[in-house]
C-alpha positions as MATLAB code, in Angstrom:
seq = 'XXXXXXXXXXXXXXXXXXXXXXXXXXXXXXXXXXXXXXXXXXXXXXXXXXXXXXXXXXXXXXXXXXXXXXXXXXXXXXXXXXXXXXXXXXXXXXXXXXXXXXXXXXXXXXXXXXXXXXXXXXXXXXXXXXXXXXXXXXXXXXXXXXXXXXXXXXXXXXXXXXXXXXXXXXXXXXXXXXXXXXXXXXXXXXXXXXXXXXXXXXXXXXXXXXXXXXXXXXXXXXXXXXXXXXXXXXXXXXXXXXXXX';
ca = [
      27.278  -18.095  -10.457;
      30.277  -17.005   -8.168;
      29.727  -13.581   -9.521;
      26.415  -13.321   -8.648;
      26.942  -14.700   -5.462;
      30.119  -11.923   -4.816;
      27.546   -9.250   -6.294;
      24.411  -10.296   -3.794;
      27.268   -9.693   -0.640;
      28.630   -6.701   -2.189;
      25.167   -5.458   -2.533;
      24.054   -5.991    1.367;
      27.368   -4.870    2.504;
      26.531   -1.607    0.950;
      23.099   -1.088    1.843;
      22.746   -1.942    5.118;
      25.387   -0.252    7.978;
      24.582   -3.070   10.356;
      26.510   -5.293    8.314;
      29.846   -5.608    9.947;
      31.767   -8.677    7.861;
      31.047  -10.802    4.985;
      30.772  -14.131    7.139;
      28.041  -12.219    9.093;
      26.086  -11.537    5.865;
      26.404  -14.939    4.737;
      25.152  -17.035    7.529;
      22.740  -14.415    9.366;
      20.741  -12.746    6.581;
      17.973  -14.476    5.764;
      16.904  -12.069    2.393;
      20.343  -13.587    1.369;
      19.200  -16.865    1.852;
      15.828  -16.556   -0.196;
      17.545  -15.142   -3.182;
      20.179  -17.708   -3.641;
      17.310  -20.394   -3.031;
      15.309  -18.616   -6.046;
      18.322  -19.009   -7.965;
      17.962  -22.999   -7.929;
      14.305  -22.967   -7.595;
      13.665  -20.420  -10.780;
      16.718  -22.827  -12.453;
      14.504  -25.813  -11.808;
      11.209  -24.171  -12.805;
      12.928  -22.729  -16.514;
      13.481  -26.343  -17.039;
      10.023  -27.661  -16.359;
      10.801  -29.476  -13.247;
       8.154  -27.665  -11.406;
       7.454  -29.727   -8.228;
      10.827  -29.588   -7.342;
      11.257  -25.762   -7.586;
       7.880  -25.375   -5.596;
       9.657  -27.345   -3.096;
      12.484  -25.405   -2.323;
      10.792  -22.170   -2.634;
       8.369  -23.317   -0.104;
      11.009  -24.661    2.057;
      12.963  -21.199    1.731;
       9.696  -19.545    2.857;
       9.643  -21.413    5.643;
      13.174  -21.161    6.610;
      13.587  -17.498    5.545;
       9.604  -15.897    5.774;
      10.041  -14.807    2.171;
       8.127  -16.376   -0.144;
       9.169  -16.079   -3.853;
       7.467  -18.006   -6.785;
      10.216  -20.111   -8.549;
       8.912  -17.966  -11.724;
       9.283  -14.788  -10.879;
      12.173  -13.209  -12.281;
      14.836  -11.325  -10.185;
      17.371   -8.425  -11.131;
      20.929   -8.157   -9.867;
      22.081   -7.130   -6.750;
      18.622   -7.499   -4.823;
      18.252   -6.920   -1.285;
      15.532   -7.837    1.055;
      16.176   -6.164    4.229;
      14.932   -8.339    7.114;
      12.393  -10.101    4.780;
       9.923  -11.450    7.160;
       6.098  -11.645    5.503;
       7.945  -10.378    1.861;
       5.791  -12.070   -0.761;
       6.849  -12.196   -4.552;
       4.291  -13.656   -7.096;
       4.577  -15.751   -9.991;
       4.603  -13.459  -13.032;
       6.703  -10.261  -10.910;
       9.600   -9.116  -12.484;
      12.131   -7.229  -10.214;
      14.608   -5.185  -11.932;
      18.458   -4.972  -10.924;
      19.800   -2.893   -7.607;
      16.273   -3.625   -6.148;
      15.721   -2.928   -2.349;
      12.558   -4.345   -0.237;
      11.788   -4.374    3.235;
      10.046   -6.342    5.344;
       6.587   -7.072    4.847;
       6.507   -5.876    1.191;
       3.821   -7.501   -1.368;
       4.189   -7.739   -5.012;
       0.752   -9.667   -6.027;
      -1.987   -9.687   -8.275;
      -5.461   -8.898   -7.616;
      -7.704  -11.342   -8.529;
      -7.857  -14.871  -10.504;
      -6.894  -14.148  -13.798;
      -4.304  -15.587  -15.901;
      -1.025  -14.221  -17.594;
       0.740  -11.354  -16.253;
      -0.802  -10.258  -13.022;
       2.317   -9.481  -10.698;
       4.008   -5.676  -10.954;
       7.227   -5.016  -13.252;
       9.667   -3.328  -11.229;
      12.821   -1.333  -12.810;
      16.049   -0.483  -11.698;
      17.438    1.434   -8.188;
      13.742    1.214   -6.641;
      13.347    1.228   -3.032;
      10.232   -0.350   -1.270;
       9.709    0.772    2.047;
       8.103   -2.116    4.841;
       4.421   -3.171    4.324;
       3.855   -1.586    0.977;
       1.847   -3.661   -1.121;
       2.138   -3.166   -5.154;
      -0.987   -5.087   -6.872;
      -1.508   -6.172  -10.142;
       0.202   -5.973  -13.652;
       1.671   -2.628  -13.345;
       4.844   -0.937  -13.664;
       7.306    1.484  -11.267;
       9.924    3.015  -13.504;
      13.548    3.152  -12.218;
      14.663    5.179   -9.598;
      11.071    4.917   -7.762;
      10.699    5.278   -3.752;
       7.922    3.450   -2.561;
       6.807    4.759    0.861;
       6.230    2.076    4.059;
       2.667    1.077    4.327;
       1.461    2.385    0.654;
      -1.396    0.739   -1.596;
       0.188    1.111   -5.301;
      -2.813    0.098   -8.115;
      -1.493    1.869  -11.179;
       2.167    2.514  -12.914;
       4.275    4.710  -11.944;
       6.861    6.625  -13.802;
      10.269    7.111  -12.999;
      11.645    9.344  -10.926;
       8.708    9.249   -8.445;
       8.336    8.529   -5.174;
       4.787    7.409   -3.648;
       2.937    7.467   -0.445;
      -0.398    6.830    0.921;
      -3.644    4.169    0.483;
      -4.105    4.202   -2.317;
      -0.407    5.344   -3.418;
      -0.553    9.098   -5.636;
       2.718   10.493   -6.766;
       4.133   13.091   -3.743;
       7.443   13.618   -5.581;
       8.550   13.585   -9.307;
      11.536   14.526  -10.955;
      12.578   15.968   -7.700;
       9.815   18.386   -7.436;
       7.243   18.012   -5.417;
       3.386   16.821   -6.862;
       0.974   19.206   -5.263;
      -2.943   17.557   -6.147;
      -5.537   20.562   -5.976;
      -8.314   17.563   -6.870;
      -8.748   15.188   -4.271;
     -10.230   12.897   -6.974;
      -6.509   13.110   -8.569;
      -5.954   10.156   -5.419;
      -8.594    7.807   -6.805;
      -9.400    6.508   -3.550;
     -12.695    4.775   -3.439;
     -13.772    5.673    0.053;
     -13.727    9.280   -1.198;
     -15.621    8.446   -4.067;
     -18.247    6.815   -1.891;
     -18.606    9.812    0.460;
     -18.716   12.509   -2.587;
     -21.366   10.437   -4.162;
     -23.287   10.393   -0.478;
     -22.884   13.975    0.107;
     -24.309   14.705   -3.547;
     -27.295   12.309   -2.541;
     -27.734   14.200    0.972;
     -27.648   17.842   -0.555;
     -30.216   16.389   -3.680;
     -32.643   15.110   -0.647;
     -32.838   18.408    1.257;
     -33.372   20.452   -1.213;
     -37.051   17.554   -2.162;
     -37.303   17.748    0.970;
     -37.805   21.856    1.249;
     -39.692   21.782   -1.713;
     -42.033   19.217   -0.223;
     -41.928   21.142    2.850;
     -42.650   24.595    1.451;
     -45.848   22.997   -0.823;
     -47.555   21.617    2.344;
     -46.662   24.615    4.704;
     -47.394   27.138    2.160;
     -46.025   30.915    4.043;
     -44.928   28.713    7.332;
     -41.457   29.315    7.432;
     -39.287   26.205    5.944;
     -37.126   24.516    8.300;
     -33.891   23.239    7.010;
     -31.066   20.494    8.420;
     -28.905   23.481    8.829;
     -30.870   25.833   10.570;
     -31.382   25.178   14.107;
     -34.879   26.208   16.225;
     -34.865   29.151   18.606;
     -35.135   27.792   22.171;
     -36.294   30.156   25.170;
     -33.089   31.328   27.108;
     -34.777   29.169   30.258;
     -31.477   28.457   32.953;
     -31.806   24.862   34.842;
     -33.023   26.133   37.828;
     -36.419   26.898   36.094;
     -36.522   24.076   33.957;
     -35.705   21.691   36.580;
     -37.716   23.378   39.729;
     -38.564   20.730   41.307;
     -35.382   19.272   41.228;
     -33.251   21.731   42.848;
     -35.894   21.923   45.550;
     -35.798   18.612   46.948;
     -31.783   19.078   46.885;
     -31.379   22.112   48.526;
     -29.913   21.970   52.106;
];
């Protein structure tokens, strides 16, 4: 226990600069605070005393902003950076040298049962606001970027950005996607489908146009009318007269 608690110090004295003394970490950090209350509350919950574990996990969240299931299960040497609105489900597993900023989600998406919370490995940073949904799994040494949507696994090495989240860097080489449907988002899928709906509709609707108008030439969405090259003085005559001095 003393170990760990020398280790969780050790590990915010070394990631953050603002840190200036271990009395300062001990009594002002407040991702400090939440993991040493999941310590008891995820001791209570392994031995079936779930009420009580609930408890202090929701009376950490309250006192820290970070909420963490008494069942999830935590690495070594975690650090949540500021903390506030950090939410850790029930079946999330968090691997060891883990950071997360503020705001960062690690939930499921939807009611079912079993494993629904992300797997996280080793050395992965999680940048504010990200949110990782569902069972899946980041591989070690994995940068999340602030802000991203992450859906599927990702493999080590990698680091992620965007809504949804697509691989930007791997291996330390950069991921170049020539397919915009590589991203999976589902807005884009929406549009693409639209626009193939719009182009199949112009083209019944020139065929429909060319049966009733026979030689008449066929007007198309594209193609714009030819307008007389009339200036506003003509087309609004009367207008200009009234106004003239």
């Amino acid at each position: 226990m003393l170990r760990s608690v020398r280790e969780d110090i050790g590990a915010v004295l070394e990631s953050d600069p603002a840190a200036r003394s271990v009395f300062e970490v001990v009594v002002l950090y407040p991702g400090l605070h939440a993991v040493w209350a999941h310590h008891l509350s995820h001791w209570l919950w392994r031995h079936r005393l779930f009420f009580p574990a609930r408890y202090v996990s929701q009376l950490s969240r309250l006192l820290t902003g970070i909420e963490i299931h008494p069942a999830a299960e935590l690495g070594r040497r975690l650090f949540i950076d500021h903390g506030i609105g950090t939410v850790i489900g029930e079946t999330a597993v968090v691997g060891d040298d883990v950071t997360l900023y503020q705001g960062v989600t690690l939930g499921g998406t939807g009611k079912e049962k079993g494993k629904r919370h992300p797997t996280l490995g080793n050395r992965i940073v999680v940048g504010s606001g990200a949110k990782l949904l569902g069972n899946i799994t980041i591989g070690d040494n994995c940068r999340i970027g602030a802000g991203s949507v992450v859906l599927r696994s990702v493999p080590a090495n990698s680091t992620i950005v965007g809504v949804p989240g697509h691989i930007v860097l791997r291996d330390g080489k950069r991921v170049v996607i020539t397919d915009p449907k590589d991203i999976r988002d589902p807005l884009s899928d929406v549009i693409i489908k639209l626009a193939g709906e719009i182009k199949e509709l112009r083209e019944k609707f020139q065929h429909h146009s060319h049966e009733a108008l026979g030689a008449e030439p066929i007007l198309t969405i594209d193609e714009g009318t030819a307008t007389a090259n009339i200036s506003p003085q003509e087309l609004f005559q009367d207008d200009y007269q009234d106004y003239q001095i």
